[in-house]
N, C-alpha and C positions, 0 to 999 in steps of 0.2 A: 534574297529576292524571291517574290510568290510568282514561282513560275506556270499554277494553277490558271493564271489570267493569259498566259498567253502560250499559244500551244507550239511556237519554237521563236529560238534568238532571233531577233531583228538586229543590224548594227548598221546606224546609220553615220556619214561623213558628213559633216558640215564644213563645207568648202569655203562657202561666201564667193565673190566673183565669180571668176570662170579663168578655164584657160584656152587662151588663142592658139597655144600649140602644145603639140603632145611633147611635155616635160618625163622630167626623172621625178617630179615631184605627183605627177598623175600617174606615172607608172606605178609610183609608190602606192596613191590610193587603188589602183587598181587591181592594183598583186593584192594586197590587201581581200578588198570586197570580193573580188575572185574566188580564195580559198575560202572566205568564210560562205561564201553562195554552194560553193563545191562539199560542204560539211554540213550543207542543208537550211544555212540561214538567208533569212531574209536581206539582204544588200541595197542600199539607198546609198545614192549620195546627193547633195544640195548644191545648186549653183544660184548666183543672185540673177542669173539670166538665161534663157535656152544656148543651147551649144550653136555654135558655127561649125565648128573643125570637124567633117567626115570622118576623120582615121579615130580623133578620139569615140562622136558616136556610134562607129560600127565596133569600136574595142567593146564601147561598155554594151551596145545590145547582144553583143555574141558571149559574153560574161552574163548575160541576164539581171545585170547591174539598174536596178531604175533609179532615174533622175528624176527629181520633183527642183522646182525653182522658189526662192523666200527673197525678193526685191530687197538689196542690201542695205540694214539702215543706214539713218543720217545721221546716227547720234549714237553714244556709248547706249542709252539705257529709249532703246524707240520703241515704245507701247505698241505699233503698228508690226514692228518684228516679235515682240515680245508674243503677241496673240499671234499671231500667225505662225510660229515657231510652235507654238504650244499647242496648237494644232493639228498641224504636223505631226509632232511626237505620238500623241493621243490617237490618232489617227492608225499611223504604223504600226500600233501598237509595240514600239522601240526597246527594244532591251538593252542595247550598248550606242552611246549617243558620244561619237568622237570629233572635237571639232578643231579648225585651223583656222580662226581666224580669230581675229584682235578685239573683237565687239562682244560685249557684253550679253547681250539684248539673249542672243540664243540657246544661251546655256541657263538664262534665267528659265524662259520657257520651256526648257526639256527639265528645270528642276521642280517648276509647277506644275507640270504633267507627269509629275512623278517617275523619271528614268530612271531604271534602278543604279544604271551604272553611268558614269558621265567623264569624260578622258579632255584635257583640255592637252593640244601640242603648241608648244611657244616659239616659233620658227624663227625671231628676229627680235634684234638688242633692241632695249632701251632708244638708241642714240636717235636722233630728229635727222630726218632723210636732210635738207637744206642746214643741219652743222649748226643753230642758232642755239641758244642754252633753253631749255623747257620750261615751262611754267611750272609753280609750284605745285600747281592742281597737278601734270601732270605726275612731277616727280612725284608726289605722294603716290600714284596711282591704282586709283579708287577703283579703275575698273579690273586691273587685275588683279587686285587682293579680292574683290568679287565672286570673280571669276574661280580662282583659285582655291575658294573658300566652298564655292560651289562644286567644284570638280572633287572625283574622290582620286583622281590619279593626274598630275601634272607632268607633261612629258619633252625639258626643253630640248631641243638640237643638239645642243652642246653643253659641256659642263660650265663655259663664260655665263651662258646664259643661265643655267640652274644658280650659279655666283648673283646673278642679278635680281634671280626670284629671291633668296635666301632675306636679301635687303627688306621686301615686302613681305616681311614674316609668314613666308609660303615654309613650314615644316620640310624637315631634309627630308624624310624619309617617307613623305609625299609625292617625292618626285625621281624620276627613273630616265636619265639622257636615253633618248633616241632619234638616232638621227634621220634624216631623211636621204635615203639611198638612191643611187643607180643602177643602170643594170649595165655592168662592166663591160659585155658584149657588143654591146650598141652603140659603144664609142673606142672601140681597138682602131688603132692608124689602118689605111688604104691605102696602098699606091697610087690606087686607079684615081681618088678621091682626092687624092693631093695635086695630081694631073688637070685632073676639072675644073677644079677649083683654081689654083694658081694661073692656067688657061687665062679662065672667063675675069681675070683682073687684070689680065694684060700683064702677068710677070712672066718674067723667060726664062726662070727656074733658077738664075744664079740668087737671088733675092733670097734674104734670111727675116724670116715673117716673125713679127711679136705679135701676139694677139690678146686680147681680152676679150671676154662675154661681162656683160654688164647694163647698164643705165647710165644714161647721162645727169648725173644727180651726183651731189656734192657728196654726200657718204660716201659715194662709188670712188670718189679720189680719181677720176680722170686726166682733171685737172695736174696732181704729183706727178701722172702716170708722161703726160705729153713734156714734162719741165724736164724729166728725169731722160726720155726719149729724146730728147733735144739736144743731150748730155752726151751721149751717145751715136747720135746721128752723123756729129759733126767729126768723127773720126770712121765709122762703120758708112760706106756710101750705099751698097749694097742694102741694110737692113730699115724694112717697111715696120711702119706697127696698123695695126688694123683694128677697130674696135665697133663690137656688136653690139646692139639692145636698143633698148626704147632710145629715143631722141624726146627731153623733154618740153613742152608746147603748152601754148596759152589755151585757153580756152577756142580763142578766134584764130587758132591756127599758126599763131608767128609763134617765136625763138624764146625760151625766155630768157634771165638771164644769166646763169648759170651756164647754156649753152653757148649764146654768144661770147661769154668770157674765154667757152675752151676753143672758138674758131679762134677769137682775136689773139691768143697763144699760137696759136700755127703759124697765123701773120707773123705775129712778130717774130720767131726764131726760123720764119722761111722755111719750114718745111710742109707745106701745102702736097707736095708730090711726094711725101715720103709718107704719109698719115691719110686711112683712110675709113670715112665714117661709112660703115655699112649699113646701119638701121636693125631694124627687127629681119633676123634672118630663120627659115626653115629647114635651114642643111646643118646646127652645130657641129654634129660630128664630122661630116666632111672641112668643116670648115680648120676643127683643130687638127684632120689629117694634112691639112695642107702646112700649119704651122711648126714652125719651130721649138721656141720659145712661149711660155703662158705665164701672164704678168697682171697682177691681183693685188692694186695699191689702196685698197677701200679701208678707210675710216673707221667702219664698226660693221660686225657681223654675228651672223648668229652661227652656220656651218654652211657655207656658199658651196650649192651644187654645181657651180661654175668650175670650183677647183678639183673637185672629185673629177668630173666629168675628164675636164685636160690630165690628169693624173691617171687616169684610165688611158687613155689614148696615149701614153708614151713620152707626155710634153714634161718637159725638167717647167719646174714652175717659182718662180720667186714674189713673195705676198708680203704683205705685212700683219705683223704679231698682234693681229687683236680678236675679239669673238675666242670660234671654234678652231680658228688657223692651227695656232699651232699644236692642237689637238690629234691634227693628219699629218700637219709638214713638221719634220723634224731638220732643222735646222743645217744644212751639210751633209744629210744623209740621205733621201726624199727628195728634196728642196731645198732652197733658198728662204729665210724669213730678214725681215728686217723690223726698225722701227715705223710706227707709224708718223707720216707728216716729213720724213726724213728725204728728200728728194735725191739728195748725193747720195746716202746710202743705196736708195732704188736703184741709180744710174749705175754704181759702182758695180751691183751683182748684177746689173742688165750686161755689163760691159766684159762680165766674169763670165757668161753663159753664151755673149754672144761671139767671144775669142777663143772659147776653148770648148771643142766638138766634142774631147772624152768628158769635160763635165757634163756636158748637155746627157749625153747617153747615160753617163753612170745614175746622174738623177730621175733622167726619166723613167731608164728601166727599173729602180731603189719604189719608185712614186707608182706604178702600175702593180710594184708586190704587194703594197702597204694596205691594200685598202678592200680585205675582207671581210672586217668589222661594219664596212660600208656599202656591203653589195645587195640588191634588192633583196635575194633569197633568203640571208642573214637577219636583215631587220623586217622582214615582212615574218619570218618564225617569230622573231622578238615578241613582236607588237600583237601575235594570236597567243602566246602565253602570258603578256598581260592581259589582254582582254579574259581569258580563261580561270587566272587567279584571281582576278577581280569577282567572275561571275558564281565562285564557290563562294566569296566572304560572306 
């Protein structure tokens, strides 16, 4: 690298979107740009739109962190991001150009602007959010053998997913799992919090809560998760399941229908008053101090900071074996895994975790040791001695 041209590091985040609320995955970039700002570099990160969320921009103006915005493209390869990306770089004059998002377009433009250094992270499988089989174009996938080809460091979540690059003749020794972290503290159980919470739902404490964090989207397997809870209900009277995240919506606002499949489930096995859809919530961590049980029946993943996060907080957690899962949860020891698609198996370890109190404990507290490989301080060192070995090549 001619470090002649620029008279210290820049390293800039390319986000794409935005986030509505402060995640484990903004903490991440933040810890991040934080140290490297604290060591004298330049700190940028990219949103496809200005921020809403106060908490995040008073974090990143008291970090010293600038935000610049690049309208998200519409298309793997948009001339209109491309210039505009390239820009950007040239601009900053950018020495480490790390990006998170799926689109091509921006990493073409930090490579025409000559970045010396270029990091691609691949946060999420292959699999099609709607479950339908992909087109050939995609499986080939053109944009991220692109990508890939252009990046000098690929960095997936998980080793599933490193598995998945290996397919698109991404070089092993290209790529370096890391994952994306929490900060363990930020989600230890509350009394106070389980109080609150269970309160303002109208439970009266005798109530054995399952919870999920997620999206109402077919990958997410909500759909297993209520068939398998149904399984379950009909013997446990006491036990609620509650489930968080986006509600998915048409355009014009109505249901679409993925969602109405998972109401007309409730109908039909009558449990409308035992199943409760929360939406997009602002409390997770109170939310899992109120729960019991964390139940994570999705499809396909990359390393869900959903599970980390209830694994932190104490919750025995039961998931199925696919992605980065069983990477964390070891099976009996940690957690619960099962098959995926398998509903009786689901119901069975729901039925196993929510009959016997000494398993719940021995896994929760096995699940809150395990995950130091996964703690923000851990991979935010990571991720500054790659960018640092990179920068001597």
């Amino acid at each position: 690298m001619n470090k002649s041209k620029r008279e210290k590091n820049c390293v800039v985040h390319y986000w794409g979107g935005q986030p509505n609320v402060r995640t484990s995955r903004f903490d991440w970039h933040h810890s991040i740009l934080d140290k490297c700002q604290k060591q004298g570099w330049r700190s940028v990160v990219i949103f496809s739109s200005p921020l809403q969320n106060e908490e995040i921009k008073k974090a990143l103006a008291e970090s010293k962190i600038q935000c610049l915005y690049i309208k998200r493209p519409k298309r793997q390869y948009d001339l209109r991001c491309i210039r505009e990306s390239y820009r950007m770089f040239k601009n900053t004059g950018c020495t480490i150009a790390h990006f998170h998002c799926v689109h091509a377009s921006p990493i073409i433009g930090a490579a025409l602007a000559g970045v010396p250094v270029r990091i691609w992270s691949n946060h999420s499988s292959e699999y099609n959010d709607d479950g339908k089989s992909m087109s050939w174009i995609h499986k080939f996938g053109l944009s991220i053998r692109v990508t890939c080809t252009l990046a000098h460091k690929v960095l997936p979540v998980s080793e599933g997913i490193g598995r998945e690059l290996l397919r698109y003749g991404v070089p092993e020794d290209k790529m370096t799992v890391a994952p994306i972290p929490i900060d363990p503290a930020r989600y230890v159980a509350r009394p106070e919090a389980r109080s609150k919470i269970r309160n303002s739902l109208g439970f009266t404490g005798r109530e054995l809560i399952v919870c999920n964090v997620g999206q109402a989207i077919y990958r997410k397997g909500w759909d297993i998760l209520i068939r398998s809870f149904a399984q379950v209900a009909q013997k446990i009277p006491q036990i609620h399941l509650i489930l968080i995240g986006a509600i998915a919506n048409k355009d014009d606002g109505s249901s679409d229908q993925y969602q109405k499949s998972l109401l007309k489930l409730v109908e039909e096995f009558g449990i409308q008053d035992r199943i409760h859809f929360l939406g997009i919530r602002y409390d997770i961590a109170d939310i899992l101090s109120a729960s019991d049980i964390f139940a994570f029946p999705t499809r396909a993943e990359g390393m869900p900071l959903a599970i980390l996060e209830a694994m932190a907080a104490d919750l025995p957690c039961i998931a199925t074996s696919v992605g980065g899962i069983p990477e964390v949860i070891k099976d009996g020891e940690n957690g619960l895994l099962v098959e995926s698609e398998d509903e009786n198996a689901f119901a069975s370890g729901l039925m196993s975790l929510a009959t016997d109190q000494t398993l719940r404990s021995r896994l929760g507290g096995n699940a809150q040791k395990s995950l130091e490989a996964f703690s923000l301080a851990y991979q935010t060192k990571n991720i500054l001695n790659i960018y640092n070995e990179l920068l001597t090549l």
